[in-house]
DRENVEXFI-408630 format. One record per residue (C-alpha): residue in three letters; x, y, z. Coordinates in nm, 4 decimals, m for minus. Layout:
% DRENVEXFI-408630
{residuo ALA&u X&v Y&w Z}
...
END
This chain:
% DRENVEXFI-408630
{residuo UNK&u 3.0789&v m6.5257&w m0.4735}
{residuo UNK&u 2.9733&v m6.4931&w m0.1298}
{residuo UNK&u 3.2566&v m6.2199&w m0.0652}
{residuo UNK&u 3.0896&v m6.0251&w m0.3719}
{residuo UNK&u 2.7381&v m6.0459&w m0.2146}
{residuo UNK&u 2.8600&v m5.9436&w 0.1404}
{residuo UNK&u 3.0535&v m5.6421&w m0.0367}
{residuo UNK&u 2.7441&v m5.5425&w m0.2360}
{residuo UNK&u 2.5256&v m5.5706&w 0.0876}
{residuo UNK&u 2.7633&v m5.3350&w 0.2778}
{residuo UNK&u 2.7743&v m5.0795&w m0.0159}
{residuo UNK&u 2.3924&v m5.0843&w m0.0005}
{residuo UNK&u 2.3508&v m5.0446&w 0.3800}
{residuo UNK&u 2.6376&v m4.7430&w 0.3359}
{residuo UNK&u 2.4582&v m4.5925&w 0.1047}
{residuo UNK&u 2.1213&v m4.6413&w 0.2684}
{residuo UNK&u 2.2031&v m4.4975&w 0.6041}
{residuo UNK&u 2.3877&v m4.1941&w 0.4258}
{residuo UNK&u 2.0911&v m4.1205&w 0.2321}
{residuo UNK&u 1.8902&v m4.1621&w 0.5598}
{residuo UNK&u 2.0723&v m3.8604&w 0.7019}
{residuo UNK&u 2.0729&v m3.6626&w 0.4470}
{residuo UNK&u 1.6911&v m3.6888&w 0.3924}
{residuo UNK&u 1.6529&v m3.6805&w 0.8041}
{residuo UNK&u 1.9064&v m3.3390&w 0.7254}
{residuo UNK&u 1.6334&v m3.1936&w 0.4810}
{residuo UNK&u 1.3247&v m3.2996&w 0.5828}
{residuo UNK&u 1.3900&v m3.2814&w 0.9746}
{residuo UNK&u 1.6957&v m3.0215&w 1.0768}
{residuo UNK&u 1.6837&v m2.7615&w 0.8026}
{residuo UNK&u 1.2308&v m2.8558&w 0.7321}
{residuo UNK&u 1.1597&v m2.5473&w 0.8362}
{residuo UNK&u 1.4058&v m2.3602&w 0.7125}
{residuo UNK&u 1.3330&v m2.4957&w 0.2991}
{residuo UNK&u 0.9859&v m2.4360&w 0.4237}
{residuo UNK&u 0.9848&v m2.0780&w 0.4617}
{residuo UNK&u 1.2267&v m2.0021&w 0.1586}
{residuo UNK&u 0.9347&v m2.2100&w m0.0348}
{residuo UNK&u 0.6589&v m2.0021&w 0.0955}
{residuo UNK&u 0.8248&v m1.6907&w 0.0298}
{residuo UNK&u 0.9083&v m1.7864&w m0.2938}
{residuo UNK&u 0.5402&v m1.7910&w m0.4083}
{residuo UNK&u 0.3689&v m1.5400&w m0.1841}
{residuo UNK&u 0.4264&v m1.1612&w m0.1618}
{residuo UNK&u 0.3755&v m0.9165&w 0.1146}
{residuo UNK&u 0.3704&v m0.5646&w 0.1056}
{residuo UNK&u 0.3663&v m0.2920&w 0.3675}
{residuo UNK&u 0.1440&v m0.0064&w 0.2938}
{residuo UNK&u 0.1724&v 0.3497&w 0.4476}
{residuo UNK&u m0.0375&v 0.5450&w 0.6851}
{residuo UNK&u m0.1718&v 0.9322&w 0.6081}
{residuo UNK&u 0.0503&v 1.1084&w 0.8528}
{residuo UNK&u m0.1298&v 1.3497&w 1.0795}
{residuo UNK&u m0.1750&v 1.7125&w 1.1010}
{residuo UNK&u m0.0588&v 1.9604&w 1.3325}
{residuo UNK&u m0.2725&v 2.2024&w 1.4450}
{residuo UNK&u m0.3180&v 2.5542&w 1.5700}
{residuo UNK&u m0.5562&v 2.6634&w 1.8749}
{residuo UNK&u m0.8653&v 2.6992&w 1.6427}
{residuo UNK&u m0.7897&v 2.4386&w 1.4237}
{residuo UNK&u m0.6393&v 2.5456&w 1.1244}
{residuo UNK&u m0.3158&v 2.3639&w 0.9965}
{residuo UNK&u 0.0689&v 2.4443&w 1.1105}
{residuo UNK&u 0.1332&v 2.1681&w 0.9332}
{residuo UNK&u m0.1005&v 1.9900&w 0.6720}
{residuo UNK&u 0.0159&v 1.6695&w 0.4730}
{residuo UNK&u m0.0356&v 1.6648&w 0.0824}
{residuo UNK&u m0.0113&v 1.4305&w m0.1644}
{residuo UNK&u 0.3087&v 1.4599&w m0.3404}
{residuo UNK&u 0.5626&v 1.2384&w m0.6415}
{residuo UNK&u 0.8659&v 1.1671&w m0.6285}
{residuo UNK&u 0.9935&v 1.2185&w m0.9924}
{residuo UNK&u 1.1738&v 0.9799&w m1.1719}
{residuo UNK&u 1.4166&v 0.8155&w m1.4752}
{residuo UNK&u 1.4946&v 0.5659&w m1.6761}
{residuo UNK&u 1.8072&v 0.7274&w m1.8381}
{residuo UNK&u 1.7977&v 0.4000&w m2.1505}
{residuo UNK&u 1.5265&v 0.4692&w m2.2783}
{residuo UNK&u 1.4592&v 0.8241&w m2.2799}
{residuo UNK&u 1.3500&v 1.0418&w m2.6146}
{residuo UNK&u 1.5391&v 1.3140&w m2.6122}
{residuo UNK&u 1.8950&v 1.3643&w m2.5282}
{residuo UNK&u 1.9886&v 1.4249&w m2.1468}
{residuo UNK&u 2.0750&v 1.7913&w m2.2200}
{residuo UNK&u 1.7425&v 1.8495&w m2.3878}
{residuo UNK&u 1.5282&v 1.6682&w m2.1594}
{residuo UNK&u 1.7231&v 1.8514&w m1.8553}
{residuo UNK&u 1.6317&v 2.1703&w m1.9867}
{residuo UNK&u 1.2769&v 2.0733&w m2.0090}
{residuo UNK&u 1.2440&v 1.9482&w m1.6684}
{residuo UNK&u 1.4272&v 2.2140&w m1.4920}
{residuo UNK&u 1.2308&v 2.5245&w m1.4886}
{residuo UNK&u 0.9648&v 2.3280&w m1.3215}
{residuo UNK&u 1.1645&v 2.1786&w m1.0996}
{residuo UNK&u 1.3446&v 2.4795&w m0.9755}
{residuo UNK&u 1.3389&v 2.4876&w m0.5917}
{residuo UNK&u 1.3121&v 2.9163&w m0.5928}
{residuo UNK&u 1.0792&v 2.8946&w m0.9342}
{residuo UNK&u 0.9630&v 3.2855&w m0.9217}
{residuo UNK&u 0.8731&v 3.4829&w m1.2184}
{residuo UNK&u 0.9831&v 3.8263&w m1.3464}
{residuo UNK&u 1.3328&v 3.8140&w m1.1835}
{residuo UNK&u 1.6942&v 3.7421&w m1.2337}
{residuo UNK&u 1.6805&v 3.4281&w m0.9755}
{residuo UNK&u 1.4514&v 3.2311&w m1.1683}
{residuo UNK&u 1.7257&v 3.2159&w m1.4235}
{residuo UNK&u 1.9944&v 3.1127&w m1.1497}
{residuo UNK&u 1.7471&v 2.8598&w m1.0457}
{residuo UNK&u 1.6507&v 2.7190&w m1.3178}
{residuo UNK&u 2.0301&v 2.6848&w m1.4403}
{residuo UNK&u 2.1534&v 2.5738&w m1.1169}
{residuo UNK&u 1.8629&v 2.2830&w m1.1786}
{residuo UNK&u 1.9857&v 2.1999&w m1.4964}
{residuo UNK&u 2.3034&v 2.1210&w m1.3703}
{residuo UNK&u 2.2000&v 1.9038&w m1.1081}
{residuo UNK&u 1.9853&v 1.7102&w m1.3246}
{residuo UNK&u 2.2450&v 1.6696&w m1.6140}
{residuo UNK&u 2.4263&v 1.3947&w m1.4736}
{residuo UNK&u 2.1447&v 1.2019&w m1.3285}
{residuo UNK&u 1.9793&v 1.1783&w m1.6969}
{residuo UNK&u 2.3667&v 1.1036&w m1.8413}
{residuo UNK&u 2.4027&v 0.7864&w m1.5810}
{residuo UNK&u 2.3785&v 0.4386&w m1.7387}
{residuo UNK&u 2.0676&v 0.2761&w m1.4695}
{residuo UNK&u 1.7218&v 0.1851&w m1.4946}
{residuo UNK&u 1.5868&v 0.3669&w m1.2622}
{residuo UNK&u 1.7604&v 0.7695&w m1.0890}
{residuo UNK&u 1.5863&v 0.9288&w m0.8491}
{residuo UNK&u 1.5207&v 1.3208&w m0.9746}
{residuo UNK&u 1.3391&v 1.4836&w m0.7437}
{residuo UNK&u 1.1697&v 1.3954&w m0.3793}
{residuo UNK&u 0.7853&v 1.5371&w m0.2823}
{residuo UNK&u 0.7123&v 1.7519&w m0.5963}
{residuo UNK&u 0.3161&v 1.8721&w m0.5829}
{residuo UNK&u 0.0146&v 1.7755&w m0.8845}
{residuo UNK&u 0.0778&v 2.1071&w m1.0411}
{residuo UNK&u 0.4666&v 2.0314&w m1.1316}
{residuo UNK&u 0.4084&v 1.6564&w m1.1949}
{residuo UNK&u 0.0679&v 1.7600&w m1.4564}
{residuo UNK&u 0.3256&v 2.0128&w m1.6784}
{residuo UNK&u 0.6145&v 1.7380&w m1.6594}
{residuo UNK&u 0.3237&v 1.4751&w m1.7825}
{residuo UNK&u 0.2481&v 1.7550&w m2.0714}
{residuo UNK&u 0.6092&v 1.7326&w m2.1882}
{residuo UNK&u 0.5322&v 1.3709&w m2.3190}
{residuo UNK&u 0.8883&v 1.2605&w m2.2290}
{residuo UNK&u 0.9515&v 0.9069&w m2.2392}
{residuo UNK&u 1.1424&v 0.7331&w m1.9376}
{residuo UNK&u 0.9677&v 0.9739&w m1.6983}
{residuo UNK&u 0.7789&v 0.8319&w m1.3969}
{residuo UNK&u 0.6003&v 0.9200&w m1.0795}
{residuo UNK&u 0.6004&v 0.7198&w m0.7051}
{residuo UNK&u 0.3008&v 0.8834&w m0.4829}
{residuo UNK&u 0.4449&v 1.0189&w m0.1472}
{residuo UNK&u 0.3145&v 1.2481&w 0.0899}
{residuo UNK&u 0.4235&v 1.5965&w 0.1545}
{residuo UNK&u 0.4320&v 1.8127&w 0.4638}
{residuo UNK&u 0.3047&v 2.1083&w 0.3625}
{residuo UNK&u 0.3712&v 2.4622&w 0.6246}
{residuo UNK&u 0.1018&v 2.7431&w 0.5333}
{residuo UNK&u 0.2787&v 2.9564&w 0.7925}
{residuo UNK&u 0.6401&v 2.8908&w 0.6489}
{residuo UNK&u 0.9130&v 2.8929&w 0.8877}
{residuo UNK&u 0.6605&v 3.0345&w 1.1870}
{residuo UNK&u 0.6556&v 2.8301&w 1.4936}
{residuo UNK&u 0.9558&v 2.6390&w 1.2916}
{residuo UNK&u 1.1329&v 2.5167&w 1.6284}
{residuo UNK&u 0.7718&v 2.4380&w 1.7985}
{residuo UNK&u 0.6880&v 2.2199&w 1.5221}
{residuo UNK&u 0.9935&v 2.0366&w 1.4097}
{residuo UNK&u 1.0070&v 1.8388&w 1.0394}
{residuo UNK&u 0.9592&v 1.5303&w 0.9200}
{residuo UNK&u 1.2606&v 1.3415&w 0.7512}
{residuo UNK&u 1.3665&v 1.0018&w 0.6805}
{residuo UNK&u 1.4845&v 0.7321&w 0.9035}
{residuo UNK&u 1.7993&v 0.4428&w 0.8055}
{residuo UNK&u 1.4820&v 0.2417&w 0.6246}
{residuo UNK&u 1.3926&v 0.6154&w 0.4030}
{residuo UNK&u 1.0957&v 0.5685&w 0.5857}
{residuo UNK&u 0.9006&v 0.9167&w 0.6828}
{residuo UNK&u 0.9815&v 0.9885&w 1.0642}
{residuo UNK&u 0.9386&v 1.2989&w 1.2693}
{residuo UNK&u 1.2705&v 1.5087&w 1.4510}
{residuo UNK&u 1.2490&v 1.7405&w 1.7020}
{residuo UNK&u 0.9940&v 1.9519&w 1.7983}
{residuo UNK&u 0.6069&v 1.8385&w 1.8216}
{residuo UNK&u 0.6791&v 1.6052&w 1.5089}
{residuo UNK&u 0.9514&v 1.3952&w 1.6534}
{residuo UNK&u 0.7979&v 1.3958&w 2.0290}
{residuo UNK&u 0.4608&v 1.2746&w 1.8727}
{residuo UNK&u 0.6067&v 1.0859&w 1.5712}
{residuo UNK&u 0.4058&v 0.7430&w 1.6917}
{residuo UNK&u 0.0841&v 0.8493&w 1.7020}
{residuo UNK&u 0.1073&v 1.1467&w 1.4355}
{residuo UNK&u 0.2456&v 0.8196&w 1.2274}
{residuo UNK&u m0.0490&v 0.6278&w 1.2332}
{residuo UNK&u 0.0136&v 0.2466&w 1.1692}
{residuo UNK&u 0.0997&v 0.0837&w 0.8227}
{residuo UNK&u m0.1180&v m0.1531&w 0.6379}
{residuo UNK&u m0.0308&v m0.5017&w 0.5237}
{residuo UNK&u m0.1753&v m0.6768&w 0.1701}
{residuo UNK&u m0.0012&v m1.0317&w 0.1230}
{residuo UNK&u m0.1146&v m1.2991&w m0.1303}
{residuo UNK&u 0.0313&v m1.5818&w m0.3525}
{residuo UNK&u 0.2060&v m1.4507&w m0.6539}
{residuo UNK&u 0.3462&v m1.6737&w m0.9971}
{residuo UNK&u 0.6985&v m1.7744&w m1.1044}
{residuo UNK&u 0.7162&v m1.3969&w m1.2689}
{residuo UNK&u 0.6055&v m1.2450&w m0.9577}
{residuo UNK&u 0.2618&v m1.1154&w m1.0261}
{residuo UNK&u m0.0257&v m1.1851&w m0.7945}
{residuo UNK&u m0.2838&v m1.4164&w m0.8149}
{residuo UNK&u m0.6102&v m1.3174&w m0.7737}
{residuo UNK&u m0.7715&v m1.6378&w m0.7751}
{residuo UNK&u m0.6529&v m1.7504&w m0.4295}
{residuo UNK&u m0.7166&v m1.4656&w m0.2535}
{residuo UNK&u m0.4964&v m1.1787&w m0.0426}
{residuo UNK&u m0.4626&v m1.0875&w 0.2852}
{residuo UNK&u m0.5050&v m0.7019&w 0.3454}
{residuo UNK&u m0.4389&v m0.5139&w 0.6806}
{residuo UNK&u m0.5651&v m0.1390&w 0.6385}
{residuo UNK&u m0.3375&v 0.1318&w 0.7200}
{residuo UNK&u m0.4493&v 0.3431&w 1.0197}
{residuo UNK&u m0.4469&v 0.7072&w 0.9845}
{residuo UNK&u m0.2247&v 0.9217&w 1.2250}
{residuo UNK&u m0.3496&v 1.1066&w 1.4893}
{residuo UNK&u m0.4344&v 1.4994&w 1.4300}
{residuo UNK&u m0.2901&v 1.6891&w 1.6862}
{residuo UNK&u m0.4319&v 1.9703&w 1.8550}
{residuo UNK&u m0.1537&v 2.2305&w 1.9769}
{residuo UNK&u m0.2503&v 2.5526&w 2.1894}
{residuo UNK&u m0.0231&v 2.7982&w 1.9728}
{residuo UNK&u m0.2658&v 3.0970&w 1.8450}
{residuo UNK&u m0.1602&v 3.2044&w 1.5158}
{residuo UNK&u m0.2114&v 3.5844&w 1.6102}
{residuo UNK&u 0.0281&v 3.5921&w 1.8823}
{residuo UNK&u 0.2640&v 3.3941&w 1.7295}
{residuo UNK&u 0.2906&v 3.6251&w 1.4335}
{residuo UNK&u 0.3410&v 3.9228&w 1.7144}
{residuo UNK&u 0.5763&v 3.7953&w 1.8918}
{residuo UNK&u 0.7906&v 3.6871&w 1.5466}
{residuo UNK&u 0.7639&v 4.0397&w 1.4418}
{residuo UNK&u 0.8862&v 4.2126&w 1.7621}
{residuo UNK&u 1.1149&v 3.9489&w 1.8803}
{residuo UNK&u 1.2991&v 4.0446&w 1.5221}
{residuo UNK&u 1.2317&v 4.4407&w 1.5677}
{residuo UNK&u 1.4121&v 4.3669&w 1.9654}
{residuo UNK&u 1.7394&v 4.1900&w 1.7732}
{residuo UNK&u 1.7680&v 4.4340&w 1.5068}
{residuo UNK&u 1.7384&v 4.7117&w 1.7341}
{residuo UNK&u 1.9702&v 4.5721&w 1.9975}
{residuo UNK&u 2.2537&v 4.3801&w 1.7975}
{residuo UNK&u 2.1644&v 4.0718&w 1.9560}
{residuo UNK&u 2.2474&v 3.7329&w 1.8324}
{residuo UNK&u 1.9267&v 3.5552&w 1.8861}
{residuo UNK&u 1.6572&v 3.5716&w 2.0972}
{residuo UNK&u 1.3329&v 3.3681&w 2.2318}
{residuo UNK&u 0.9821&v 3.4640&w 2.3770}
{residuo UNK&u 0.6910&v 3.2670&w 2.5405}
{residuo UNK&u 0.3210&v 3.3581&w 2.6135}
{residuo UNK&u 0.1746&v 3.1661&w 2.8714}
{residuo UNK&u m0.2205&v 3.1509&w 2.9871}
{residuo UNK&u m0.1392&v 3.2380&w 3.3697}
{residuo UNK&u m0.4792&v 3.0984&w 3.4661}
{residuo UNK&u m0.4569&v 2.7474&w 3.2775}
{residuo UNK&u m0.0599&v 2.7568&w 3.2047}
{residuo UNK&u m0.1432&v 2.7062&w 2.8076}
{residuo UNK&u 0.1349&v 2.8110&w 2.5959}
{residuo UNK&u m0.0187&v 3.0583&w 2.3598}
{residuo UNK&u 0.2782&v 3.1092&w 2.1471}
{residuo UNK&u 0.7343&v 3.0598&w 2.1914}
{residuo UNK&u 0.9572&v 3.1787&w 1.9377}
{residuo UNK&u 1.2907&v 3.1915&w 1.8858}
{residuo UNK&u 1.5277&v 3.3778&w 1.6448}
{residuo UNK&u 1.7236&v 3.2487&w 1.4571}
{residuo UNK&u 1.5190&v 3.0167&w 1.3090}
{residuo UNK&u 1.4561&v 2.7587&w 1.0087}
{residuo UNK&u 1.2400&v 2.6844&w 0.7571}
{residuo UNK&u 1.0882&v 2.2958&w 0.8086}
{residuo UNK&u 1.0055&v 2.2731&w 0.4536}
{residuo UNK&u 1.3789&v 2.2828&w 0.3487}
{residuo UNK&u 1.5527&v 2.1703&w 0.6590}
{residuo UNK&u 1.8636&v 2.0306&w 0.5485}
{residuo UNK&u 1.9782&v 2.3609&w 0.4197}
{residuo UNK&u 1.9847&v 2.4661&w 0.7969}
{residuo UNK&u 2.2430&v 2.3461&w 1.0452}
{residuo UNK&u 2.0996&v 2.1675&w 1.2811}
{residuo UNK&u 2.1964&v 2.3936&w 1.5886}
{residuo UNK&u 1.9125&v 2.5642&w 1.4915}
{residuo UNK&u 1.6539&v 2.1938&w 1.5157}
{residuo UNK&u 1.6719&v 2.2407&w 1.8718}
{residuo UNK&u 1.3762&v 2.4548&w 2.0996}
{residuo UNK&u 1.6408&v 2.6760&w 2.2995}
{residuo UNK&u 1.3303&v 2.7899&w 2.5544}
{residuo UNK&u 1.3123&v 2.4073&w 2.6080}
{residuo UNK&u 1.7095&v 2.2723&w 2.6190}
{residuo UNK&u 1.8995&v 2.5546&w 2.6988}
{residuo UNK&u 2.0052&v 2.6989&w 3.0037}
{residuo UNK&u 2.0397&v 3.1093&w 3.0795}
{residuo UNK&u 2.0631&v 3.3293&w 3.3721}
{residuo UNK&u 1.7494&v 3.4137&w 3.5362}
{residuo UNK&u 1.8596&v 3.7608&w 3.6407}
{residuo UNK&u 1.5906&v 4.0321&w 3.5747}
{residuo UNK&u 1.3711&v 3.7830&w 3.3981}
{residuo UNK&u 1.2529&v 3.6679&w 3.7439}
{residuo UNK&u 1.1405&v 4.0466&w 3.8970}
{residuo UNK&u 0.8484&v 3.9492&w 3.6453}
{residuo UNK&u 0.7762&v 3.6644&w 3.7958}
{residuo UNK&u 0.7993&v 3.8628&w 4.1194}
{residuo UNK&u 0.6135&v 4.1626&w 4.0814}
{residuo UNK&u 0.3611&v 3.9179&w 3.9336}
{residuo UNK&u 0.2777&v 3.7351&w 4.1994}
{residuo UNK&u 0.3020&v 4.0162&w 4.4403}
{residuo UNK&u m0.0332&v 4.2032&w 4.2167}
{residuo UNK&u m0.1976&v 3.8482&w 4.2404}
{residuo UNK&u m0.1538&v 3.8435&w 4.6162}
{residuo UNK&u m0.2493&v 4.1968&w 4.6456}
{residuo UNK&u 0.0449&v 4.2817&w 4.8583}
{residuo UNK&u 0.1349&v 4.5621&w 4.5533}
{residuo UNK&u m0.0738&v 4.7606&w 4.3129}
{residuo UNK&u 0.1223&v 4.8969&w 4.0267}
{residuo UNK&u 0.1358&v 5.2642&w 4.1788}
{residuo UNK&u 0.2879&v 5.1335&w 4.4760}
{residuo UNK&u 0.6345&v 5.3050&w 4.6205}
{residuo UNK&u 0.8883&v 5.1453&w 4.7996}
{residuo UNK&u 0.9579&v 5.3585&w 5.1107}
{residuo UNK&u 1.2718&v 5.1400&w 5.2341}
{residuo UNK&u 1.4295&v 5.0460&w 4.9087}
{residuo UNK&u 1.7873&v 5.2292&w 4.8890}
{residuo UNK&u 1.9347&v 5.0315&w 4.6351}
{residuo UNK&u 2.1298&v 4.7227&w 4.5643}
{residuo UNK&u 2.1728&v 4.5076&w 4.9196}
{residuo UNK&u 2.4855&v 4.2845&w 4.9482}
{residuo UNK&u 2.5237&v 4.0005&w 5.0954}
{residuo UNK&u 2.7717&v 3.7461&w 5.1470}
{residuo UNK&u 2.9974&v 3.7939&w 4.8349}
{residuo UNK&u 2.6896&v 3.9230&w 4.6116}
END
């Protein structure tokens, strides 16, 4: 009898001190742990974008200008019409080179249809259609009344000068995250504080993940990116565009670049390069072209630098620009040059 009791006692005290650990496992080890997988089970947080800034020219108006924009789109179940008919819809207002009166709107509207044919034929939820598309485009898709359509608001860069200044400037893309971030030129140099910083709005949410308002949110506003103020003047840079491309046709040349310069303040008043890119359609460029060649690459001063010379000799006042050279017989050699 006594045997039985003692065996019992042991079994208890076992099973005691094991469920002593474990509960000094749970509540004490891995507390914190359960803790935050509990919180985050019932509250939500979500990060909320800042207005990118603009870029600007000398007297203020945009070289770049951010827009509101949509990304279009589909839920491929539950759509109306048949892929086919509903590609054919969307296409000619989705067209990248949408013109009228012409033989490429055809090709572009065709060679949209195609690309939007199997996106509407795959069996998801949720395909992406098309990235940045403006109010105009996403008003005459809402007019088509298609079913399964939807609309995410993004913004847009938007270049009222095209592909002018293109290498100055730079374009905005997307980072690892597909988060907006700027690459090369003034928009990747200046990316943090033309980015702005993001807003926060957390709260507690129920078991089918909806918020509740009754408890209260916490909300962080999103600060606005920083306009930025360039010295470029639109005038000059549109001259020296037009005969930097007049100097390469007429020459054969490859490429070429040109820079004005203030020589009083040292402003750069405009710096372009051929060839070039457009920003708004980057990644049909190759991106040898990204790059500011007056900036990263090297040349051979040769004559360039008699400018430089003769400059500084008429703002000494050592030379006027009748002045004759009494003792200059040509090239002088020295050494092995």
């Amino acid at each position: 009898m006594f045997a039985k009791i003692r065996l019992l006692s042991v079994f208890f005290i076992i099973l005691f001190l094991a469920l002593t650990a474990r509960l000094f496992w749970w509540q004490v080890i891995n507390g914190r742990t359960l803790a935050d997988q509990a919180r985050n089970q019932h509250t939500t947080s979500t990060l909320t974008s800042a207005p990118r800034g603009n870029i600007l020219a000398s007297d203020g108006t945009p070289w770049v200008a951010r827009m509101n924009a949509w990304d279009i789109w589909a839920n491929p179940r539950i759509l109306n019409y048949s892929p086919l008919e509903v590609a054919r819809k969307l296409s000619p207002l989705l067209a990248e080179d949408y013109l009228t009166g012409n033989d490429a709107v055809k090709e572009a509207v065709l060679a949209e249809e195609q690309r939007l044919l199997p996106l509407l034929k795959k069996d998801a939820s949720w395909v992406i259609l098309k990235q940045k598309v403006y109010d105009a485009a996403k008003k005459n898709i809402e007019a088509l009344d298609i079913e399964g359509i939807g609309y995410d608001a993004v913004e847009a860069s938007y270049y009222p000068e095209a592909s002018s200044a293109a290498q100055i400037l730079g374009f905005v893309g997307k980072d690892s995250d597909g988060l907006d971030i700027g690459y090369f030129g003034l928009e990747g140099y200046y990316n943090l504080p033309l980015s702005g910083k993001p807003g926060y709005l957390g709260g507690e949410r129920d078991a089918k993940g909806s918020p509740l308002l009754l408890n209260g949110s916490t909300q962080v506003s999103a600060v606005s990116g920083v306009d930025l103020l360039t010295s470029i003047d639109k005038r000059v840079q549109s001259i020296i565009e037009e005969e930097l491309e007049k100097g390469i046709e007429k020459y054969g040349a490859a490429g070429g670049s040109v820079t004005v310069m203030d020589p009083k303040t040292g402003k750069i008043l405009a710096m372009a390069n051929l060839p070039s890119f457009d920003p708004s359609a980057y990644s049909s460029y190759s991106n040898s072209l990204f790059k500011n060649p007056i900036i990263t690459d090297t040349f051979e001063p040769g004559s360039i630098l008699k400018v430089v010379v003769m400059a500084a000799g008429l703002d000494a006042g050592v030379v006027r620009p009748d002045t004759e050279c009494d003792i200059c017989s040509g090239p002088l050699k020295l050494d092995k040059y």
